[in-house]
Structure formats: C-alpha cells, structure tokens
N, C-alpha and C positions, 0 to 999 in steps of 0.2 A: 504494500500500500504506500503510497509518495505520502513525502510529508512538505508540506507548505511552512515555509519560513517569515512570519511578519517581523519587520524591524520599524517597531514604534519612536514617532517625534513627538516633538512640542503637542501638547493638547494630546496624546496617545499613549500614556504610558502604564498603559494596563488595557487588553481588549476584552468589552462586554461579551458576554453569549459564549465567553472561549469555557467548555466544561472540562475544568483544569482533574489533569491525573497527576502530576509529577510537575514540582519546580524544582530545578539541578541546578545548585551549584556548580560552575567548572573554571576550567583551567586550560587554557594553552600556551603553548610556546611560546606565544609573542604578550602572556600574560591575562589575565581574568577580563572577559569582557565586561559591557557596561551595568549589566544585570544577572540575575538568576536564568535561567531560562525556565520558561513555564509552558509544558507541557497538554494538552487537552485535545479537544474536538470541538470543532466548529460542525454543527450537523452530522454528519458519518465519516466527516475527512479530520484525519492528522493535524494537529499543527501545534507550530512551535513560535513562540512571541519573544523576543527581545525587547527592552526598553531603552533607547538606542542614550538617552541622557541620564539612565537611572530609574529605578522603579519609586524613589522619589527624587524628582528631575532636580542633578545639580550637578551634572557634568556637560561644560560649555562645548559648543559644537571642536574648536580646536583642539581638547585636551579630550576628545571621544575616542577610545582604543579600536579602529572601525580595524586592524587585522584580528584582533582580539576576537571582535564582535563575528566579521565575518566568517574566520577557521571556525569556530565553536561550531554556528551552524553547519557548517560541509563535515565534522566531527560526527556530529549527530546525527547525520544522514539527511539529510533536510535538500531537497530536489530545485524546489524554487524559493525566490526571494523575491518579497514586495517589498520596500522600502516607502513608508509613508514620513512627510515631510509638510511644513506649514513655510510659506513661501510670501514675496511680496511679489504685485504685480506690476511691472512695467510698458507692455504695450496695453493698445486700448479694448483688445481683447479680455485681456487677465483682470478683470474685476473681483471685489472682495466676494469670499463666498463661494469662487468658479472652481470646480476640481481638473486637473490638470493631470494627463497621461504624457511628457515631453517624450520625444524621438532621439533630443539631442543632449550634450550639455559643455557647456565650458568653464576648463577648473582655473580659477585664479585663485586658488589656494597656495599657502607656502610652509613648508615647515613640517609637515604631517608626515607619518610613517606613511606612503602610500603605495609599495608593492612587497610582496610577498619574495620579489626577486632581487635579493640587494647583495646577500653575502652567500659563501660557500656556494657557489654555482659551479658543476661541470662547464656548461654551456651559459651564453646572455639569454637571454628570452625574451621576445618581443609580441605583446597578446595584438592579436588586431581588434580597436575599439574603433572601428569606424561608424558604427552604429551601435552608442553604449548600453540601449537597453532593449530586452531580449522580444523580437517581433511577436509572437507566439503569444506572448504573457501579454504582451501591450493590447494587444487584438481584444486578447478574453475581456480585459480591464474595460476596455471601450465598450464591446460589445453590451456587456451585463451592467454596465454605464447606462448605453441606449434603452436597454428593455426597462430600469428602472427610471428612466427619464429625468438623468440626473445631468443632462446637458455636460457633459464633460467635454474640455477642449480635446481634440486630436491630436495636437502637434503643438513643438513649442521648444523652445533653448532654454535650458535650464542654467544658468550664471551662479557658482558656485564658489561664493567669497569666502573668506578665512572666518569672521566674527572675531569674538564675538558684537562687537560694536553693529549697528547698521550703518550703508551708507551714505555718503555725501549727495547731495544734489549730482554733481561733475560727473562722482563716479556712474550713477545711473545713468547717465546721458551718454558717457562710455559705453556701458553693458548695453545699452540699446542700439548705438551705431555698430556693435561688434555681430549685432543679430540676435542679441537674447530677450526672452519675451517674460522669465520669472528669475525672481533671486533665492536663492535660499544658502547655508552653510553648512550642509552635511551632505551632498550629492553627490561628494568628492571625499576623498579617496572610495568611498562606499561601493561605487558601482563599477568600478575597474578591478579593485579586489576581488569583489564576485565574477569578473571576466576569469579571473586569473584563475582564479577554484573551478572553473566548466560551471558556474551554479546562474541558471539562467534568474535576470534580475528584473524586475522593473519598478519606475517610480509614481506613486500616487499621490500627487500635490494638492494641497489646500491653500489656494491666493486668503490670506489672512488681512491683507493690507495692501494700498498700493504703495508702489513703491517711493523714495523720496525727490522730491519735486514734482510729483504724479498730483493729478488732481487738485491741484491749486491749494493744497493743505501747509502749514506750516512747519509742523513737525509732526511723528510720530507717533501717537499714544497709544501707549503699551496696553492701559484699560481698553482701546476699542479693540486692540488685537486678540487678546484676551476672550471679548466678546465675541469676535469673530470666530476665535476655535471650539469654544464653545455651541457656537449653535451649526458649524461646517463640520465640525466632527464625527455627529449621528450620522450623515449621511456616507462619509467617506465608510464609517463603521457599515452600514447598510449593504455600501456598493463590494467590501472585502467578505463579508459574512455572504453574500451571492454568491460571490466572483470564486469562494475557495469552495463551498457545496455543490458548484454547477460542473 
C-alpha cells in the first residue's frame, strides 16, 4: 500500500481527519527532522504528516532541517510528497485566499544545507530539475481542485527567498520582472531534495497576503495574514483529505 507524505506550513501544523496510529520519533544522518512524524489514515490511505516548523511552530523557514525532514520521509517509505506552504501574492492573478498548484520555482535562497550530494561522492551528481514538481501529483492536485470547485490557479513561479524577514517593495518588483507570480521561504531546498530521493513532490500554496507594494497597502499585517490562514486552510485541508483518498 503507498504511503503519502504531507509536509505541513505556517497555519498547518497538525492535519485534521488524519486517524493517527503511531507518532515516531527519528533520527537521520543529517540529524532529527522538524517534528515527530505522525502516522495515521486519511480515509483507507496511509499517510504520514511532518510539521515542517514544529509541531509547535518555532522553527524559522532558514534554520528548517529540510535534509532532515526530507530523508526521514524516503526512511519510512513514504512514495509521494505534498508540501503545503502559505505564500504572498505578486501578480494580479494570486489574490489573498487563491490556492496555488506552481509548475515552477526560483530559489534565491542562500546558506541552507541544500543537497544531499556534497561530501564522500564516488561520482558529482547532477538531478535534472527542469520541471521541479512532479507532473503526475500536480495533475491529481488540480484535478480534485476542479471537482471540489476550489478555483485553484494552474500555473505559477514560485520565488523562494531566504526569510525570515519579508520583502522590500524593490525586491518584489525584482521577483516579478524575473517571472514569479508567489513568494514564499521554504520551497527551497525542499523540492530539489525530494528530486534527489526519486520521491515524486508537489507544492500546495495558500496566497495568505499580497505581496509588498501589491495593492496599494502600506505595510504588512501579520493579524490579516493570520486571518487569512485561518479561514484558507479548511479548504487546502479539504482539497488534501480528497486528493490522498481519490
């Protein structure tokens, strides 16, 4: 039987309806990932949930063990990988609220453990990420999107900055002329890792906010963001609780 892999964000760090058998502690080589792993069944299917910041969230998207996070799951046998994420929106498609299945993503991350291939190599190793998340998985997500009529975008450049600060005005206007349409700061290394394991991946985004100098707002507010995960959450919960029983 496959076992389905969730790796819980911001506003996700615990999934409803999952009928838990076993939460494991573990351990790998590159050190203890961000949480327990918790075990259960969603409907008749397997699955296995990570909390990608903490099962009580307070590790920053930078200082996230994502080799940690991701060996654990390929350890345990764990076939596919959703990675769920709370994002800001930059074009004028990505409204607050919108869930987002991206095709793409661009890392301008710096500093992070981000391959599995660095030391003691016979051979370099070069994964082809030309298309960083797994067609197959994107499909199903879209699909079970559509029949629950939760308008999910199809497509989209995922801009994967370091945090944990957010953006400057400048910077955004960067991220847009570079072709990215959301921001978020854990997209990266998370989804090349999972190249690197054969563990086919994809990302499920919640536009939480736009992005800064978006919408004529002045700054930021964490309370609306807040709000926003809160009431965009049920439904990402909806469209994964489908998407892994179907």
């Amino acid at each position: 039987m496959s076992l389905t892999a969730i790796i819980g964000g911001t506003g996700l760090n615990q999934l409803e309806g999952l009928q838990l058998s076993e939460s494991r502690h573990y351990k790998t080589r590159w050190g203890e990932p961000s949480s327990s792993l918790q075990f259960g069944q969603l409907g008749k299917q397997d699955v296995v949930f990570l909390a990608r910041h903490g099962s009580h969230p307070h590790i920053p998207p930078h200082k996230v063990n994502y080799r940690a996070n991701i060996q654990a799951l390929k350890d345990v046998g764990a076939d596919a990988i959703i990675g769920v994420a709370a994002v800001g929106g930059i074009t004028a498609q990505m409204w607050p609220q919108r869930i987002v299945i991206p095709d793409q993503i661009i890392d301008y991350t710096y500093g992070r453990e981000h391959t599995f291939f660095a030391d003691d190599l016979d051979d370099v190793v070069h994964i082809d990420f030309s298309w960083p998340y797994e067609q197959s998985l994107r499909q199903k997500l879209l699909h079970i999107a559509q029949t629950l009529d939760l308008n999910a975008m199809d497509k989209a450049c995922y801009a994967a900055t370091q945090g944990p600060r957010l953006e400057t005005v400048a910077e955004i206007k960067r991220l847009e002329q570079d072709g990215c349409d959301i921001v978020g700061m854990t997209g990266m290394p998370e989804a090349a890792l999972a190249r690197e394991l054969e563990l086919p991946y994809a990302c499920c985004a919640l536009v939480v906010n736009w992005a800064a100098g978006k919408a004529g707002q002045q700054e930021i507010s964490h309370a609306e963001m807040l709000a926003t995960i809160e009431q965009g959450m049920g439904r990402i919960r909806q469209l994964l609780a489908a998407a892994i029983v179907d």
